[in-house]
C-alpha positions in Angstrom: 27.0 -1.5 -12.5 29.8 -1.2 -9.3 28.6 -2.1 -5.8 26.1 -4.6 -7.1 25.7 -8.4 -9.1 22.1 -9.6 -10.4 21.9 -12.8 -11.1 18.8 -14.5 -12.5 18.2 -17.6 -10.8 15.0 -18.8 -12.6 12.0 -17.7 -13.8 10.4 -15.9 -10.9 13.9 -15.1 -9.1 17.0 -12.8 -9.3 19.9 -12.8 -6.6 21.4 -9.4 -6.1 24.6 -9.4 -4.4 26.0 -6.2 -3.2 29.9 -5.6 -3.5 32.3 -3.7 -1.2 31.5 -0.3 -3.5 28.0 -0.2 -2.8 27.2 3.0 -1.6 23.9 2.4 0.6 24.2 6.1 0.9 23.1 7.0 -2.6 20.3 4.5 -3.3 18.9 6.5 -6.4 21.8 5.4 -8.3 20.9 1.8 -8.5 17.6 1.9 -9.0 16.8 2.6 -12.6 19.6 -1.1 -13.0 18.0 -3.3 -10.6 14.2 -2.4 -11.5 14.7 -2.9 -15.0 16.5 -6.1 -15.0 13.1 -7.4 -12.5 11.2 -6.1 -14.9 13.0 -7.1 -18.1 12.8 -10.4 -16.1 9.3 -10.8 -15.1 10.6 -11.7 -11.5 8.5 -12.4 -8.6 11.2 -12.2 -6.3 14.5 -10.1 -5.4 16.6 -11.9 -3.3 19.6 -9.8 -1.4 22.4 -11.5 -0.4 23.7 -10.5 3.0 26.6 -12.5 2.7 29.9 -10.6 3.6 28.0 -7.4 5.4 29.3 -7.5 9.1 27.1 -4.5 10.2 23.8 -3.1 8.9 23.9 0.6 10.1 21.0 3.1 9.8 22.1 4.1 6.8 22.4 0.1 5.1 18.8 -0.2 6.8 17.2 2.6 4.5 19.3 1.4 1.8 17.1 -1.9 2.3 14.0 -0.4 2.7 14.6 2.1 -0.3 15.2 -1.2 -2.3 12.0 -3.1 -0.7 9.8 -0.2 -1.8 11.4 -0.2 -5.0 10.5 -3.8 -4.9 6.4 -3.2 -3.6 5.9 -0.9 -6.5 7.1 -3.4 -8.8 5.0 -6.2 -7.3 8.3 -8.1 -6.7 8.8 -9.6 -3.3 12.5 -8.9 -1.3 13.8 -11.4 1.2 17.3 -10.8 2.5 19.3 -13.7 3.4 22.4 -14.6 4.6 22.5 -12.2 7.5 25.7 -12.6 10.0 24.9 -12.9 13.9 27.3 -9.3 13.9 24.8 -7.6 11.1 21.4 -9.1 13.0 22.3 -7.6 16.4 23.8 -4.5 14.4 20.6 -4.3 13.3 18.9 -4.8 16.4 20.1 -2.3 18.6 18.2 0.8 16.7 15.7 -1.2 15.1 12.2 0.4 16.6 10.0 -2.1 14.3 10.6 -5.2 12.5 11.5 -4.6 8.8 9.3 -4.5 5.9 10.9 -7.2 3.9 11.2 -10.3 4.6 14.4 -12.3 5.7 15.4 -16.3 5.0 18.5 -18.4 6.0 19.4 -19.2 2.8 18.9 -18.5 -1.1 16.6 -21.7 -1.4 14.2 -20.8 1.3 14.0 -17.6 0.0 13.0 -18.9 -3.0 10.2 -21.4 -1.5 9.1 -18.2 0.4 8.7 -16.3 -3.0 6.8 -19.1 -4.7 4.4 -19.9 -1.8 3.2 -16.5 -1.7 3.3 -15.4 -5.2 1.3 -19.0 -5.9 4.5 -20.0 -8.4 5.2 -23.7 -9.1 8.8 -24.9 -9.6 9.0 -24.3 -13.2 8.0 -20.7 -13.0 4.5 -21.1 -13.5 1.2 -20.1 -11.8 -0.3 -22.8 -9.6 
């Protein structure tokens, strides 16, 4: 699908990285795509790469909380990474709460993050 790249990264992980013709706007049009391929999947974990966003708006904030709730209905944890210093204090300047989802400084700590809390060792199993 345009505006967005899974990747499965292993067992209990998939990478989505968004492309310049994402439209945060219209969120319902990549949902039925990126649920199915977590669920196809079996993945614990959803991890967005942040990586080439200068500027989360109000608009790329509901876009991410659409997609976390997408996520919480799925039992699937969502930890953003990658975040610029420009999209963090984007972010901060209308934030009124902390998000939902969690964020990580890279793709690896995400993944830790996702196996601590969904109890997964590093072959994909439970512990």
């Amino acid at each position: 699908m345009q505006g967005i790249h899974l990747t499965l990264l292993s067992r209990q992980c998939v990478l989505l990285e968004p492309s310049v013709s994402l439209n945060p706007a219209k969120p319902e049009q990549y949902a039925d795509e990126i649920i199915s391929f977590l669920q196809k999947n079996r993945s614990s974990g959803l991890i967005y790469d942040l990586k080439g966003i200068n500027l989360i708006d109000k608009t790329y904030f509901n876009w991410l909380n659409y997609l976390h709730t997408l996520c919480c209905l799925n039992n699937t944890i969502m930890v953003t990474v990658n975040m610029s210093p420009s999209a963090a204090f984007g972010l901060a300047l209308f934030m009124e709460k902390f998000p939902d989802f969690k964020t990580a400084l890279s793709v690896e700590d995400a993944r830790q993050y996702i196996a601590i809390e969904k109890g997964i060792d590093s072959d994909g199993h439970k512990a």
